[in-house]
LOKOL-127184 format. One line per field, with one value per residue (C-alpha): residue number from 1; residue in three letters; z, y, x. Coordinates in Angstrom, 3 decimals. Last residue first. Layout:
<pts>
num = c(NUM, ...)
residuo = c(ala, ...)
up = c(Z, ...)
north = c(Y, ...)
east = c(X, ...)
</pts>
This chain:
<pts>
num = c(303, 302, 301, 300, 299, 298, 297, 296, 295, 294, 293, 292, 291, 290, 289, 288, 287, 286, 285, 284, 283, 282, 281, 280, 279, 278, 277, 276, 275, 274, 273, 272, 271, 270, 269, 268, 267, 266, 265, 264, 263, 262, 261, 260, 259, 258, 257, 256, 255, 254, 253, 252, 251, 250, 249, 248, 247, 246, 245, 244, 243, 242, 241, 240, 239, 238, 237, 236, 235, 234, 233, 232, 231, 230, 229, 228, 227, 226, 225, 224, 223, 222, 221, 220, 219, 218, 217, 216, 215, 214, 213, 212, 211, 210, 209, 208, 207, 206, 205, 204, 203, 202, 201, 200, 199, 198, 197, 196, 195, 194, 193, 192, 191, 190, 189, 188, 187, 186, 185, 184, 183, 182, 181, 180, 179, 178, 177, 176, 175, 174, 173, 172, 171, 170, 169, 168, 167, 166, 165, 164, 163, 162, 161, 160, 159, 158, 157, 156, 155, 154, 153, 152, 151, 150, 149, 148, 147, 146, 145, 144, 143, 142, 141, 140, 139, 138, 137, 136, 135, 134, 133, 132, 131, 130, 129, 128, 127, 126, 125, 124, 123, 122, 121, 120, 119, 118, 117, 116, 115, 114, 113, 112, 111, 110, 109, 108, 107, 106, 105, 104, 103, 102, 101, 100, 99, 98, 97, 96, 95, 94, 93, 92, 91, 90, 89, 88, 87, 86, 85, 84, 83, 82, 81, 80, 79, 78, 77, 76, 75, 74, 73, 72, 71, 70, 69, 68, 67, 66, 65, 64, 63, 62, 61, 60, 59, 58, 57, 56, 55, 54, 53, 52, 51, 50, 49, 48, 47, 46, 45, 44, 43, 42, 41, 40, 39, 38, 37, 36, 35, 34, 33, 32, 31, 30, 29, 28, 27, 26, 25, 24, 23, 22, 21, 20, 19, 18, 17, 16, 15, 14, 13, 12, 11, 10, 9, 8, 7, 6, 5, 4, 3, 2, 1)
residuo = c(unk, unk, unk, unk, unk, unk, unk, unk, unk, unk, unk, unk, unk, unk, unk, unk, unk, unk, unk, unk, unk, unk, unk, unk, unk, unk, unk, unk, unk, unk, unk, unk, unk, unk, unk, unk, unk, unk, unk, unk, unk, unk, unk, unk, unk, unk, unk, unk, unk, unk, unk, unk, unk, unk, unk, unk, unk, unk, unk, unk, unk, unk, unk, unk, unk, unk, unk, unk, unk, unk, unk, unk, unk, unk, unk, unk, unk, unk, unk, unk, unk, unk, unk, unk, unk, unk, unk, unk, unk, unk, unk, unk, unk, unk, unk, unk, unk, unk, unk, unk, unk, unk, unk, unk, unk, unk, unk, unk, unk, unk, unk, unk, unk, unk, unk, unk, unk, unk, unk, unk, unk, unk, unk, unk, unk, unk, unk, unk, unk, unk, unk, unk, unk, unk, unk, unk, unk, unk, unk, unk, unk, unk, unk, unk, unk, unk, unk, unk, unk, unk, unk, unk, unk, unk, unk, unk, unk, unk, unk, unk, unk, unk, unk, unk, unk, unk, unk, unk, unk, unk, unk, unk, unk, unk, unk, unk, unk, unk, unk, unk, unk, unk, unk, unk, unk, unk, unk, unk, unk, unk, unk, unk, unk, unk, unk, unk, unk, unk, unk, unk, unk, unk, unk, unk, unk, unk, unk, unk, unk, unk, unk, unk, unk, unk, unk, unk, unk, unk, unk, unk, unk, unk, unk, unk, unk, unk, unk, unk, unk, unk, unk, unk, unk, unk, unk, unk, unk, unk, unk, unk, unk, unk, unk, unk, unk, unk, unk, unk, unk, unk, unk, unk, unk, unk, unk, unk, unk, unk, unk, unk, unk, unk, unk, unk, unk, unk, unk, unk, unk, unk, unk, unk, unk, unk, unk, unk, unk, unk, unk, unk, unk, unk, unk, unk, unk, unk, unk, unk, unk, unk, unk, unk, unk, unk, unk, unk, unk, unk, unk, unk, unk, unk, unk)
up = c(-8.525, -5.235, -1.694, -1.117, 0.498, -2.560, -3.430, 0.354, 0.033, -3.617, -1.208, 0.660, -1.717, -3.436, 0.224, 0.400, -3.455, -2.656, 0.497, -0.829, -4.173, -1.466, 0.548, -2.578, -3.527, -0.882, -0.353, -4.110, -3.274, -0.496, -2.057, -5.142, -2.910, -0.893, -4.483, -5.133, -5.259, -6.766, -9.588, -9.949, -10.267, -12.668, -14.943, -14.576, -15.509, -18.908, -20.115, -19.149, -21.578, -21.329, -17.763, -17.912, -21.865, -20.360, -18.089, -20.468, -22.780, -19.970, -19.292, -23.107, -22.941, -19.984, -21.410, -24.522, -22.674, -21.028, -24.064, -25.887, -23.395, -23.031, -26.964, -26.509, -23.358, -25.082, -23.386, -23.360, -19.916, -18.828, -19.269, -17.155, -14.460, -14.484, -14.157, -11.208, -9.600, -9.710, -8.406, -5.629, -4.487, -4.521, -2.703, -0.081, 0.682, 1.361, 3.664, 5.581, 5.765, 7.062, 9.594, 10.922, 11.361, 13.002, 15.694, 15.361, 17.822, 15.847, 12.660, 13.210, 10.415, 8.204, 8.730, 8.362, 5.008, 3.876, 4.316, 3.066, -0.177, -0.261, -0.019, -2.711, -4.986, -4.633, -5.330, -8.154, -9.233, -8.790, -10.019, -13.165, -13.967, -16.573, -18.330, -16.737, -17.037, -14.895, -11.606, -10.375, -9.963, -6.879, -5.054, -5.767, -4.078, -1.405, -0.579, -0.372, 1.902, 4.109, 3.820, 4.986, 8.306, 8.690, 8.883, 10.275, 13.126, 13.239, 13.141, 16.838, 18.559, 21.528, 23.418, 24.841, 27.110, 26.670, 25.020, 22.843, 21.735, 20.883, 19.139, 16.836, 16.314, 15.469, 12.685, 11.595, 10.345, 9.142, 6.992, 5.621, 4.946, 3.070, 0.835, 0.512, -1.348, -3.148, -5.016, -5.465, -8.202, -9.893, -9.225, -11.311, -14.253, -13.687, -13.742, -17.030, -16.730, -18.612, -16.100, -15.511, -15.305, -12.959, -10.533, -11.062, -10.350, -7.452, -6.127, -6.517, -5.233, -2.297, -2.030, -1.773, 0.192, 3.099, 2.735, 3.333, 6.561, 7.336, 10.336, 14.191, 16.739, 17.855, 20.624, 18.101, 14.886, 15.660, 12.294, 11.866, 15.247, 14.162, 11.470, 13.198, 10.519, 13.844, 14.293, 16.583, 15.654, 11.563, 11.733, 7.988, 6.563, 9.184, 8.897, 4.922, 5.187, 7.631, 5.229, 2.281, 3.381, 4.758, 2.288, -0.128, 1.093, 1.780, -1.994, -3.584, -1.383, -2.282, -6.061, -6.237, -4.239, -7.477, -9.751, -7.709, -8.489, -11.949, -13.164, -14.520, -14.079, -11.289, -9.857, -9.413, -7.416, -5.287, -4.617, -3.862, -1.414, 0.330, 0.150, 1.718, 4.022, 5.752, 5.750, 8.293, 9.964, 11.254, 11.911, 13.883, 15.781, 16.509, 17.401, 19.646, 21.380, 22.483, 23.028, 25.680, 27.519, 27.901, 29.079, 31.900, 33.373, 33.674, 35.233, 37.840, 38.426, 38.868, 41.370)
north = c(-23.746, -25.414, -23.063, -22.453, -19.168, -17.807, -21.466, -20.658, -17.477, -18.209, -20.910, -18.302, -16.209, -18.767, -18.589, -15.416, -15.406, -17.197, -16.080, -12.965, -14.369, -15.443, -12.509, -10.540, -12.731, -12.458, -9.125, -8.306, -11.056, -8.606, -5.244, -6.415, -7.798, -4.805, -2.475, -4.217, -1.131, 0.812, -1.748, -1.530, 2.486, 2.496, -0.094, 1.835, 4.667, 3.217, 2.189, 5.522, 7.053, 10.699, 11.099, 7.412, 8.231, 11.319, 9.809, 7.150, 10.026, 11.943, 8.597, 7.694, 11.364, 10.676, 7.491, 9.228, 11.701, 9.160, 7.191, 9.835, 11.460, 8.106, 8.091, 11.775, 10.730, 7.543, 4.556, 3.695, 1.638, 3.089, 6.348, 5.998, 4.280, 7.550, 9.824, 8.241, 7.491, 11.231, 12.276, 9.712, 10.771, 14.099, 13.872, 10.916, 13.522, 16.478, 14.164, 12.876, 16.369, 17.428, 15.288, 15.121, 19.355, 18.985, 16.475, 13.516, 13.143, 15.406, 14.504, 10.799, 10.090, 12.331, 10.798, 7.481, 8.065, 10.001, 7.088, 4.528, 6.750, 6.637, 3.025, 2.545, 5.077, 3.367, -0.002, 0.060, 1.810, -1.329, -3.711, -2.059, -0.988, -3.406, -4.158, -6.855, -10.651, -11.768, -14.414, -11.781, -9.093, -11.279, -11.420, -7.587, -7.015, -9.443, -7.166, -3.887, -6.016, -6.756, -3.292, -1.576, -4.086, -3.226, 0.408, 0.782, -0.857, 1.034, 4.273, 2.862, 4.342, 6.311, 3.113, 2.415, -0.598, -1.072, -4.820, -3.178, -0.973, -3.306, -5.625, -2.617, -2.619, -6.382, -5.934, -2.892, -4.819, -7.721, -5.151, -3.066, -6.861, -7.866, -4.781, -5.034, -8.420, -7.130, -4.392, -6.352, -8.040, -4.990, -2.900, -5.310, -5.397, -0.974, -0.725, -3.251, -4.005, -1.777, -2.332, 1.401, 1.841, -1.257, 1.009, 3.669, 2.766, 0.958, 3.954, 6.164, 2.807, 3.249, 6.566, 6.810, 4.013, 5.657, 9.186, 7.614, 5.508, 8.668, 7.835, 9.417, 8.870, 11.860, 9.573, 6.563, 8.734, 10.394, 11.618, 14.263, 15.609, 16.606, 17.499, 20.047, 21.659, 22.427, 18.970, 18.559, 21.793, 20.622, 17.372, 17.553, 17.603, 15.488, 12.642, 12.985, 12.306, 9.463, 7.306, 8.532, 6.808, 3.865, 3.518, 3.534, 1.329, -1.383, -0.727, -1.289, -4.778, -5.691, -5.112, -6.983, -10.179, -9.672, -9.599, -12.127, -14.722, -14.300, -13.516, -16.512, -15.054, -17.339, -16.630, -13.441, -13.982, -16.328, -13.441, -10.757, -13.164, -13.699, -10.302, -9.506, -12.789, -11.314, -7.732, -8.870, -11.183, -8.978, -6.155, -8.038, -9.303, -6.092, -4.866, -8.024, -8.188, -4.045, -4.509, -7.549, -5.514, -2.762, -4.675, -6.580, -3.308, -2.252, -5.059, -5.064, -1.274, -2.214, -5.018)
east = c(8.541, 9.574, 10.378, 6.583, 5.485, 3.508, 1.862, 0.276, -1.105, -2.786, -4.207, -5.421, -6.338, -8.572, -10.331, -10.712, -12.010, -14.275, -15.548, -15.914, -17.797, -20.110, -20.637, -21.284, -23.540, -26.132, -25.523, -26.900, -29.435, -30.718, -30.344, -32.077, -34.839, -34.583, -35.463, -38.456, -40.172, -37.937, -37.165, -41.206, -41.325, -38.114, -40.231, -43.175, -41.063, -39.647, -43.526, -44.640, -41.786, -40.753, -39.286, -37.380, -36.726, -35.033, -33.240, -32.421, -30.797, -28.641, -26.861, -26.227, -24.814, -22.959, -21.439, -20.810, -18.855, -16.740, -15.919, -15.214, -12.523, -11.281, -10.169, -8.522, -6.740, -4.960, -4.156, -0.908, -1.292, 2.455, 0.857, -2.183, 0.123, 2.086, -0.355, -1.981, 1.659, 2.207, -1.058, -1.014, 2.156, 1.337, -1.705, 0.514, 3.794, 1.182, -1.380, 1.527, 3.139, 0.222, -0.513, 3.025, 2.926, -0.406, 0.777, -1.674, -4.620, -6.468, -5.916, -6.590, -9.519, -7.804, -4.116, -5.993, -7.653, -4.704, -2.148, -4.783, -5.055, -1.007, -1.056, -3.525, -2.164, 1.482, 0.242, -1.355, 1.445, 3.665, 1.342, 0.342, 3.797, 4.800, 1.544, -0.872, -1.323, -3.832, -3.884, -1.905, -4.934, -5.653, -2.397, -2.316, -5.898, -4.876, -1.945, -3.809, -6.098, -3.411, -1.831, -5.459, -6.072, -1.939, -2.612, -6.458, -5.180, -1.883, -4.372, -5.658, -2.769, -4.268, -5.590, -2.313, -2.596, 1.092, -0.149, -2.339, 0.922, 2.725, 0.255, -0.334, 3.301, 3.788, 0.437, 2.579, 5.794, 3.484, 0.979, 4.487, 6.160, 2.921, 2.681, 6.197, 5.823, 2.899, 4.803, 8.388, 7.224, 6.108, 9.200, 11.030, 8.704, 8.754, 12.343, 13.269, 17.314, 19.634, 22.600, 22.859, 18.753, 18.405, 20.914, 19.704, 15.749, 17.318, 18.203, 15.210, 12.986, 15.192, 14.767, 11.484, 11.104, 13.081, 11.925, 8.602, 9.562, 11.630, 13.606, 14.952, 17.326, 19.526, 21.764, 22.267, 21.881, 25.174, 26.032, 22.616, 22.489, 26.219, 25.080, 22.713, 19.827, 18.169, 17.668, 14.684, 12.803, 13.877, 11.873, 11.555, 14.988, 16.168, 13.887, 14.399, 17.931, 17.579, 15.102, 17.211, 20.865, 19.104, 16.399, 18.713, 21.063, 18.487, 17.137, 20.493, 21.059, 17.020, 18.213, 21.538, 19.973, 17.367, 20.471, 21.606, 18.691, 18.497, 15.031, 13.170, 9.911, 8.751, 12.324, 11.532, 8.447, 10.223, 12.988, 10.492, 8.466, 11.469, 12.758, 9.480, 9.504, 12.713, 11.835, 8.851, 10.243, 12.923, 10.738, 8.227, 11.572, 12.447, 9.110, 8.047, 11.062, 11.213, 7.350, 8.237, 10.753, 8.817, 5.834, 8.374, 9.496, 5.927, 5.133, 8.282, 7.167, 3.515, 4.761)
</pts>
């Protein structure tokens, strides 16, 4: 009976991750598509896109699997070819270079990168948090209590994607979206890799944590750049918020009148804490439930 159940689990995870798969790059280009068509993007230059990206990914996703698992390939191409008896992918490798590739590919037909890597930011977000909601359920059903990070994986992507649904409802410079969402991903990546180091093979780990610091660097710098901002302005903003800072502690230290005012916000400091939760927990609700319906407008086939 234990074999017949065991047979019937493996069966069930092999359904659930292909089909979780499926669905998942299905409402992705889906969502994609619908958010191009909000902006009046042609639909097969966006068909053009998700075919450029898919190759991408392909070609990259397997390249950088064998450039980093080098005790399984031993540098073999012929490990390499035959992916169907040497099986192995880069889900990093794989974006990578399909964002590289479409970046060509938009660059040669003098299309806008960053506006078209913006719609596509929350619409992978969703497809990454569908893709590993499936796996989680995977291994919960193999009883495998080792695998908790895919909690922490599609809990993160879900809220990564409700923070993107919600900035939306905004207009924001080309980029915003996109870079928003590569710093948040890789911080989830290094959040989890830290919190799962040890039950992670060390060579994984740190090439997780390597590939997400420099990710997060890179996207960092870039965002600030796309936002024109300049450094020397936000230098003098930040030191004259220190310095206006330094100054009420001082007045605090200086002035009775300032540090009986301290002394009473200490003191009814849980009343503060209280109403703070308070409303917290109600503009949460809110703006779950605006996301929801935000949700819902996503998914529908009119304009």
């Amino acid at each position: 009976m234990s074999i017949i159940a065991s047979i019937f689990v493996h069966y069930i995870n092999i359904i659930l991750s292909t089909s979780g798969f499926s669905l998942a790059v299905f409402l992705a280009i889906f969502l994609f598509w619908r958010a191009g068509r909000r902006e009046l993007v042609d639909s097969q230059t966006l068909l053009d896109v998700v075919a450029v990206f898919i190759a991408g990914a392909l070609i990259f996703g397997r390249l950088a699997d064998f450039l980093v698992r080098f005790d399984y390939y031993h540098l073999s191409i012929r490990r390499l070819v035959f992916f169907n008896v040497f099986w192995g992918f880069d889900m990093h490798g794989a974006f990578i270079g399909g964002v590289l590739l479409v970046w060509f590919y938009l660059r040669s037909k003098k299309d806008k990168f960053w506006f078209t890597f913006d719609l596509g930011a929350s619409a992978v977000a969703f497809g990454a948090f569908l893709y590993l909601f499936f796996k989680y359920l995977t291994f919960v059903i193999s009883k495998n209590a080792t695998r908790f990070e895919y909690l922490y994986y599609f809990i993160g992507f879900l809220i990564i994607f409700w923070a993107l649904k919600r900035f939306e409802r905004k207009k924001k410079h080309d980029g915003f979206f996109a870079n928003f969402f590569l710093v948040s991903s890789a911080v989830l990546n290094v959040l989890v890799n830290i919190i799962f180091f040890k039950k992670l093979t060390v060579e994984v780990a740190y090439y997780h944590l390597i590939f997400s610091f420099i990710l997060i660097l890179l996207a960092s710098v870039n965002w600030y750049v796309l936002a024109k901002r300049k450094i020397s302005r936000d230098i003098k903003s930040a030191f004259g918020g220190i310095l206006l800072s330094v100054l009420k502690v001082k007045r605090v230290i200086t002035n009775i009148r300032e540090a009986d005012n301290v002394a009473k916000a200490i003191i009814l400091s849980p009343l503060y804490l209280v109403k703070l939760v308070y409303f917290l927990v109600k503009y949460l609700g809110r703006e779950f439930m605006a996301s929801i319906f935000d949700l819902g407008r996503s998914f529908r086939f009119k304009k």
